[in-house]
N, C-alpha and C positions, 0 to 999 in steps of 0.2 A: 676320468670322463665326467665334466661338468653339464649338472642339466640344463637345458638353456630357460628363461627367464618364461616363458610361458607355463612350463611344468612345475614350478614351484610353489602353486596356488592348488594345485592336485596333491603334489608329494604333503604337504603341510594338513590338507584334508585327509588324508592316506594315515598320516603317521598320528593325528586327531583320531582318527577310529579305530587303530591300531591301540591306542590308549583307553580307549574307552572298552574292547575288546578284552584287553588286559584286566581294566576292573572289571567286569561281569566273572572273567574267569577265577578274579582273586575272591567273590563272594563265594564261590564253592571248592577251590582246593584253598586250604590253610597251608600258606608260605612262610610265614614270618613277616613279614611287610615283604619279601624280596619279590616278587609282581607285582604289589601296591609303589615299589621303587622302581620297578622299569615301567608301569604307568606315568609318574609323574614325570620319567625322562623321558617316554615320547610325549609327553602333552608338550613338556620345555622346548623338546626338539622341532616339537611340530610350530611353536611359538617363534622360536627363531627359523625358521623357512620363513615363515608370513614375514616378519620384518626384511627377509634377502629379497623377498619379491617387493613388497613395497611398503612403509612404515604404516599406514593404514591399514590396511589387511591384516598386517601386524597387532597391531592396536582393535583392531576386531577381534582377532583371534584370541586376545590376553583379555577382553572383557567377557567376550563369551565365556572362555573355559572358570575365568574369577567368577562368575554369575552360574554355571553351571555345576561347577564341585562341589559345593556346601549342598546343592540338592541332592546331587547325585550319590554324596557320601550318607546323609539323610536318608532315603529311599531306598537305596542301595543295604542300610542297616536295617531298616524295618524290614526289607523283604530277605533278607538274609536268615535275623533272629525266627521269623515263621518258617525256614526252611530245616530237613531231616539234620543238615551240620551244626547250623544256630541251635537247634532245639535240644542237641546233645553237647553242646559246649554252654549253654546258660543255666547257671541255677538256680530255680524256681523254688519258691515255698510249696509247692506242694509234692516238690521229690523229696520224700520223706526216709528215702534211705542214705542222702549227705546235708540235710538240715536238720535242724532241733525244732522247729517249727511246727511240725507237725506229729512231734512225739508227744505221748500223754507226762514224760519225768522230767517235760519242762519247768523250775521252779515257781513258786508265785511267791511273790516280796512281800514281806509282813505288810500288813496294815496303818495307817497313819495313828501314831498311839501305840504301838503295842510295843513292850517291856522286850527288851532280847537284855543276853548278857555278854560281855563284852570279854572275845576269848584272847583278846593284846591290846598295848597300851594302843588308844587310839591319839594319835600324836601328828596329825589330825585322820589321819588315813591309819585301816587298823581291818581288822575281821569279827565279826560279832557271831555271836549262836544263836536261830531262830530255828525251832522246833528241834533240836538236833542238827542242822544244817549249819556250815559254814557259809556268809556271805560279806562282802565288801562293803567297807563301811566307814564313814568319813563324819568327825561333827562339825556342828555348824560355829562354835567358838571356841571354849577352854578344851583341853586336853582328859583323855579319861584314862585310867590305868586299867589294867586288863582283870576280869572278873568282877570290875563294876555295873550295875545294872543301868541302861540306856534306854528312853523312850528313840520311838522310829518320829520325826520329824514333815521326812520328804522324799521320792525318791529321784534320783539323778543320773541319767545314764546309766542304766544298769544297777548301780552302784545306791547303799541303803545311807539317807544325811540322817545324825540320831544328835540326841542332847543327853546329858546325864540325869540320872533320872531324877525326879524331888526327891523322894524317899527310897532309902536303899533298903530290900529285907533282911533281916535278921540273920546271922550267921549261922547253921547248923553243922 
């Protein structure tokens, strides 16, 4: 049973809010995308009904929904991340019991200048010892062998740039 040509300007608005129905739903149950993908196949479906009725309609319908998603997907994630499922699926700096962030045994990176000893060859990339601590550690030209002493340079991502030192101390 084919609808006749007048109903198809409904069915296509029908199967449009049918889509849009689906995203509201998929901001509050976690699917996997598998609602966010029967979303996009009624908006498609509902895309081609408007072109069976008339390629205009059609072409309304395809700019609207192109003009509509990028908001809808926007808005739709802000008001999401503020809700009870967002708020417990995003990791925040201040949940301090799966970040480091807000622990006090976060380390703090030597100082620009300060003397550490070099626990592997650094070749350019290597580990130095600053107070007792192991940290990563890369220089900025020649290569250094390990138990040589490094001034700290810079720091780069995480990561400590050193140079070898002028003077090296005296062996004990």
């Amino acid at each position: 049973m084919m609808p006749d040509d007048s109903m198809l300007p409904a069915l296509a608005l029908i199967l449009g809010g049918a889509a849009l129905a689906i995203f509201v739903i998929e901001l509050f149950i976690p699917t996997g995308g598998v609602l966010a993908l029967l979303c996009g196949s009624l908006g498609i479906a509902s895309i081609l009904v408007g072109f069976l009725y008339s390629p205009t309609f059609g072409m309304i319908l395809l700019a609207g929904y192109a003009l509509a998603a990028p908001v809808l997907i926007v808005v739709g994630l802000k008001f999401w991340e503020r809700s009870p499922l967002g708020k417990s699926m995003i990791l925040t700096a201040q949940d301090s019991e799966h970040t480091d962030a807000a622990r006090p045994s976060v380390l703090a990176l030597p100082a620009i200048g300060a003397r550490c000893r070099a626990l592997t060859a650094l070749r350019p990339i290597g580990f130095i010892e600053f107070e007792g601590v192991r940290l990563d550690a890369s220089t900025e030209t020649d290569f250094v062998d390990a138990n040589e002493w490094v001034e700290v340079t810079a720091h780069r991502e995480g990561a400590v740039r050193v140079r070898r030192a002028r003077t090296q101390p005296p062996a004990t």
